[in-house]
C-alpha positions, 0 to 999 in steps of 0.5 A: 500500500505504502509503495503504491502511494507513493508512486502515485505521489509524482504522478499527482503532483503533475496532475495538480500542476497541469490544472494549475498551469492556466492559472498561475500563466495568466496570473503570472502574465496579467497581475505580477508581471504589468506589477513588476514593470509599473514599479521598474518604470516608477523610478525613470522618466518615461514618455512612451515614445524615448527610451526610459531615462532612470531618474532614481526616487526622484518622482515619489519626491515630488508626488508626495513633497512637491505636487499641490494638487496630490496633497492638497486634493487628491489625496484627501479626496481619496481618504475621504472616499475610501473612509466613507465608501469603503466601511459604508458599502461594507455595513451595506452590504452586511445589513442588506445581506442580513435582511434577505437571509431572513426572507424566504428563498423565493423573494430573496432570489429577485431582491438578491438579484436586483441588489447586485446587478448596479455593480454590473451596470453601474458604468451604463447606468451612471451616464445614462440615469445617474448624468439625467438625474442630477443635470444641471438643468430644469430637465434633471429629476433633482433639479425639476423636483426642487424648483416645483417645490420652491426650495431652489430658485435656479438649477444647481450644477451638481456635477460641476459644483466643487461643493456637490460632486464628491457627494454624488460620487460617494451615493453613486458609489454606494449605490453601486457597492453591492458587488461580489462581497455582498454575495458572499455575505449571503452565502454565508449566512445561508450556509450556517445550520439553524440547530445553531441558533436553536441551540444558543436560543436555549442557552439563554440568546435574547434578541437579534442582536446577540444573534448577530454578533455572537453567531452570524459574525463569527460564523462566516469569517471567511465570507466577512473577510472576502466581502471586507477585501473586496469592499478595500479593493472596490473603493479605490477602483471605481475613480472612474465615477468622478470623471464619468459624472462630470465629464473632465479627468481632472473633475472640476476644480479636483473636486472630485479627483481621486488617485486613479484619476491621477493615474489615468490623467499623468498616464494617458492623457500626459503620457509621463508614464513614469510619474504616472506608475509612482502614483499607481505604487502608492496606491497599491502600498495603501491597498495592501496596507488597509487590507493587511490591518483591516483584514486582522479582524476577521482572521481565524484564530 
């Protein structure tokens, strides 16, 4: 028996090795590697055109200690994005989860369905219906709604104001949060036995509260980190929506102007790749970071 196993031994490491070979290729040619160039082409000057010129650190000098723009707008912008966002989209998505798990299966599907699908639409969704309802014209829903009820006297310029932008970005945002992580959460819950809470409710559990925290949380830590990740990730990817709102990389007067703006605007815009790539390490540094400690909370003991 011992002989034989470990003949199949070899054998059943090329068999692993054969299923994984797609996946560590295509992780290999589309995550890691474009990493690896973004972090070489961070520390020269590079126009797309000339060769790259090696300029040492010389472009995180200036992102993070001479660009005005960066400290004074893009940065707070993105902070304040991200700490709203983020654990915003992420109680949401937990809350919403929670509520359908309490339904019944038929309900749930269609609720469940319709919940998750303005994170597949949200780019068609935002310049069609989102661009409509806050115009900055009589013809916008908001805008038509506050004049017919005397509050406004005039149209306001929602997606132009330095004043409304970030918090039309932040709804919109939201809105479309409930993604991946949303489902996941669902999953969980669906997934822990009910003898469970039979058993704690004999125990002495009083309310849905105590359910919550003392049984549905620690029950699916798996499902809450994922959702917690993705909830990270989601945030400081969807940049797009500034730019999509307003119509301008950079949003107006950096109201809106997050840090894949920044990105987007010094890559493809001003091709200085270089600049461009600093910015993206940051970003990924402050990714990598917030995960890292937010994901410790859930982290199995």
């Amino acid at each position: 028996m011992t002989k034989a196993v470990k003949m199949r031994g070899p054998r059943d490491q090329r068999i692993a090795w054969a299923f994984l070979a797609p996946y560590i290729i295509l992780f290999s040619l589309f995550i890691i590697v474009p990493v690896v160039i973004a972090i070489g082409l961070s520390f020269t000057n590079f126009n797309t055109i000339q060769a790259p010129d090696f300029v040492g650190f010389m472009n995180y000098v200036n992102l993070l200690t001479r660009d005005a723009i960066f400290m004074q707008y893009v940065l707070p912008n993105t902070i304040l994005f991200a700490i709203i966002v983020g654990p915003g989209g992420y109680l949401l998505s937990f809350f919403l989860a929670w509520c359908l798990s309490q339904i019944t299966k038929g309900p749930r599907t269609v609720l469940a369905l319709l919940i998750y699908s303005p994170s597949m639409t949200s780019g068609v969704a935002m310049n069609v219906v989102w661009r409509i309802i806050f115009s900055g014209d009589e013809r916008g829903y908001l805008n038509a709604v506050l004049l017919n009820l005397g509050w406004i006297s005039e149209p306001i310029q929602f997606l132009q104001s330095t004043a409304y932008l970030m918090p039309v970005m932040i709804i919109v945002a939201l809105w479309s949060s409930m993604g991946v992580g949303f489902l996941a959460m669902l999953a969980g819950m669906m997934n822990i036995d009910e003898s469970v809470y039979e058993a704690a409710e004999i125990d002495g559990l009083r309310n849905r509260f105590q359910e919550v925290f003392y049984i549905t949380i620690p029950m699916m830590k798996p499902q809450m980190l994922f959702g917690l990740v993705m909830a990270v990730v989601n945030t400081f990817q969807v940049g797009h929506i500034g730019v999509s709102l307003s119509g301008a990389n950079p949003t107006p007067q950096y109201a809106g102007q997050l840090i894949v703006n920044l990105i987007e605007d010094y890559g493809f815009i001003r091709y200085e790749m270089g600049y461009a790539s600093a910015a993206s390490v940051v970003l990924l540094v402050l990714i990598y970071t917030i995960t890292r400690w937010s994901g410790k909370m859930f982290k199995e003991d």
